[in-house]
C-alpha positions as CSV (number, residue, x, y, z in Angstrom):
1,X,69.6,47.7,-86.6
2,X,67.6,45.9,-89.1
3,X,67.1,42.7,-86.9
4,X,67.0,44.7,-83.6
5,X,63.5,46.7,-85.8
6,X,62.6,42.9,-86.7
7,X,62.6,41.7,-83.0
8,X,60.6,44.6,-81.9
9,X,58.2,44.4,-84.3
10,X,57.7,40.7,-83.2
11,X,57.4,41.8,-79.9
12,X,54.9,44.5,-80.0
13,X,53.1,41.3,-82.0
14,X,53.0,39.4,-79.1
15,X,52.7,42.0,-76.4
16,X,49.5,43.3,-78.4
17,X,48.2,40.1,-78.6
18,X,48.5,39.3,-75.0
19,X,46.6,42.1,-74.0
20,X,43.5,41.8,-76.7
21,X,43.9,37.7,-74.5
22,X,43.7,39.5,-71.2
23,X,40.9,41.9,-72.3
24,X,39.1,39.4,-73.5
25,X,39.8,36.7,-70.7
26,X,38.5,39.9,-68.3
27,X,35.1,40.3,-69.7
28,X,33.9,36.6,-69.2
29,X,34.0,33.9,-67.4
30,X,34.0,35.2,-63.3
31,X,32.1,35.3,-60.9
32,X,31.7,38.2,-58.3
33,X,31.8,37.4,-54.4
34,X,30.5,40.2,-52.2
35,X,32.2,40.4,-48.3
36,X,33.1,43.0,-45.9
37,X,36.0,43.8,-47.5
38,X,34.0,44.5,-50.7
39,X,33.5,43.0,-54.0
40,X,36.5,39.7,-55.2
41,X,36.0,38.7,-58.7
42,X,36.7,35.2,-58.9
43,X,38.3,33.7,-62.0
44,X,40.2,30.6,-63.5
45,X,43.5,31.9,-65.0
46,X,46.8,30.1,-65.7
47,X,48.5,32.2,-67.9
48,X,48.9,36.0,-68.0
49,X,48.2,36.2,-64.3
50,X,49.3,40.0,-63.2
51,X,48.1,41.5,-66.7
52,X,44.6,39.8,-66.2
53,X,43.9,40.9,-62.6
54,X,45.6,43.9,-63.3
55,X,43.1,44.5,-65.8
56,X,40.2,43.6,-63.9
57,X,41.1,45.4,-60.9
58,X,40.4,48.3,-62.6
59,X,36.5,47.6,-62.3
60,X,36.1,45.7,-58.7
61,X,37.8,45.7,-55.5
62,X,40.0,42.6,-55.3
63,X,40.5,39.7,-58.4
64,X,41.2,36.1,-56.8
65,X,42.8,34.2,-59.5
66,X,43.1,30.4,-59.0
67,X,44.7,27.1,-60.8
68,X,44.8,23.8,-59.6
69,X,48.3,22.3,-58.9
70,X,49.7,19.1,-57.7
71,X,51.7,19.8,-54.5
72,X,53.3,17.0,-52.3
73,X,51.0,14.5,-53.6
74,X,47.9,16.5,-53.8
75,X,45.6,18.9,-55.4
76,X,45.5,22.6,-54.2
77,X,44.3,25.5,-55.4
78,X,47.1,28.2,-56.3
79,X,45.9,31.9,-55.7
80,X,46.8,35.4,-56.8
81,X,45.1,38.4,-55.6
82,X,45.2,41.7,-57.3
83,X,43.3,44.8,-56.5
84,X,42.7,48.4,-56.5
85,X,45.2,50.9,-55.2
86,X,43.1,51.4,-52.5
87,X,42.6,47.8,-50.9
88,X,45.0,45.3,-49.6
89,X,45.2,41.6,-51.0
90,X,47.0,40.6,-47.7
91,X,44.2,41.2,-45.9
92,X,42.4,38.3,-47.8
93,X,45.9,36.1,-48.6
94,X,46.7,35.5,-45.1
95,X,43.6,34.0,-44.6
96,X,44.7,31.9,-47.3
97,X,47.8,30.8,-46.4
98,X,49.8,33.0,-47.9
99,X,51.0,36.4,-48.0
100,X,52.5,39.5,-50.5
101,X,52.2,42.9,-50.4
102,X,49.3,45.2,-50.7
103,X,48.6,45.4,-54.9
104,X,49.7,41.9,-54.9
105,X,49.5,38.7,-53.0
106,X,49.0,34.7,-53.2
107,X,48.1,32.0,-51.3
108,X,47.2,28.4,-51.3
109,X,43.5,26.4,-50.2
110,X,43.6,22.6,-49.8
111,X,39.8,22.3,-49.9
112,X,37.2,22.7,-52.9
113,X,36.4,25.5,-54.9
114,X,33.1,25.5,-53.6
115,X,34.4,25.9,-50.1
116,X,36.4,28.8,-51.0
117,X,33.4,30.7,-52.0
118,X,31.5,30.3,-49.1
119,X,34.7,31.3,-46.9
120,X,35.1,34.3,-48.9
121,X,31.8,35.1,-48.5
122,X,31.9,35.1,-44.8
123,X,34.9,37.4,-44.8
């Protein structure tokens, strides 16, 4: 019982610590798109992905979360799409080459970032 207390106190460390991260992460650094679908929040993220646009689906329509990642012997951009309860990410991740369900979804570009906001602009 005493370790078991120990192990859970060490958890609730690091689960509190990854959501002051994720707060934190959520309030900076993003930048809004504006389509017919409504309003994506656009944002770097390679860890904490579902927490983060979790989080920040709680204050726009849709969060695209991207990385860069080497794939067959060339860079893509890896995306996750959260969103309100409301919307559904598939109706933007199949435009992206991917799929999921309707809170969550992913998909893959092969061109520039720069590119991918303009596209998602014109959706």
């Amino acid at each position: 019982p005493e370790l078991f207390s120990k192990y859970c106190d060490a958890g609730a460390a690091v689960s509190a610590h990854i959501d002051e991260t994720v707060k934190s992460a959520s309030f900076r650094g993003y930048q809004t798109i504006s389509c017919s679908l409504g309003n994506i929040a656009l944002i770097n993220a390679t860890e904490y992905i579902s927490d983060l646009g979790n989080e920040m689906a709680k204050s726009t329509d849709y969060v695209l979360m991207f990385t860069y990642k080497y794939v067959n012997n060339e860079w893509v951009i890896g995306i996750s799409i959260r969103s309100k309860p409301d919307k559904d990410c598939t109706l933007i991740a199949t435009k992206l080459n991917g799929g999921g369900h309707r809170g969550a979804a992913g998909g893959r570009w092969n061109r520039s970032l720069a590119e991918l906001v303009e596209y998602l602009s014109k959706l």
